[in-house]
C-alpha positions, 0 to 999 in steps of 0.5 A, a space after each residue: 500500500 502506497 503511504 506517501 509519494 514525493 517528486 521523485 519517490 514512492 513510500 509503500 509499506 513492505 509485504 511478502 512480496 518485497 522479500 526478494 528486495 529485502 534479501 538483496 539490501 540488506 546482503 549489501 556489504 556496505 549495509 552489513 558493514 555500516 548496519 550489520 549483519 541481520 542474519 537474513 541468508 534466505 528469502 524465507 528469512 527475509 519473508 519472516 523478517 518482513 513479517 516479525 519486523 516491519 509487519 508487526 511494527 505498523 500493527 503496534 506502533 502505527 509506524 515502520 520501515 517502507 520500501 522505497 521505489 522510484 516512481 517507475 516502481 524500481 524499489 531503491 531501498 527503505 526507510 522510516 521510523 524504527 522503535 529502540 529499546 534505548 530511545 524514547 522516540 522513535 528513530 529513523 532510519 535507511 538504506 540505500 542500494 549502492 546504485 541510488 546513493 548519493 543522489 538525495 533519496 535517503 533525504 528525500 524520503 526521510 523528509 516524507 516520513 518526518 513531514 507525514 
């Protein structure tokens, strides 16, 4: 389901269907190197990822990571606000594929989040 649209992006929340993507993020060396390694070796851990993670997360707290896609529909990478057990707010956060970064995406849907 859509959430939010930007000039450039589309903010959806994540389903089932976006395992794949999420298995190819978050293998990424840089996301493992710079977020670390969350022990998704499969598409059925990333399926249960989705489910237990983002899933359960917009059913508790109303909010969650979203898959972010360009307008075409090419999903890029995710962001949104997360729940940390050391934090009293939630916190944001993203990750980009190494193709799309560094061209203002991670800005840009952020701001969307914030500003939703």
């Amino acid at each position: 389901m859509e959430i939010i649209r930007t000039s450039h992006l589309i903010l959806s929340e994540l389903t089932i269907n976006d395992a794949n993507f999420i298995f190819k993020l978050y293998n990424d060396r840089d996301f493992i190197r710079h977020i670390g390694d969350r022990g998704i070796a499969s598409i059925q851990d990333a399926e249960s990822f989705i489910l237990q993670g983002p899933i359960n997360s917009y059913k508790i707290n109303n909010y969650g990571l979203c898959l972010i896609s360009l307008l075409d529909k090419k999903p890029i990478g995710i962001c949104g606000l997360l729940k940390r057990d050391k934090l009293d707010s939630p916190d944001i956060g993203f990750a980009i594929l190494p193709n799309f970064r560094k061209q203002g995406y991670a800005v840009e849907a952020s701001r969307a989040i914030l500003n939703d």
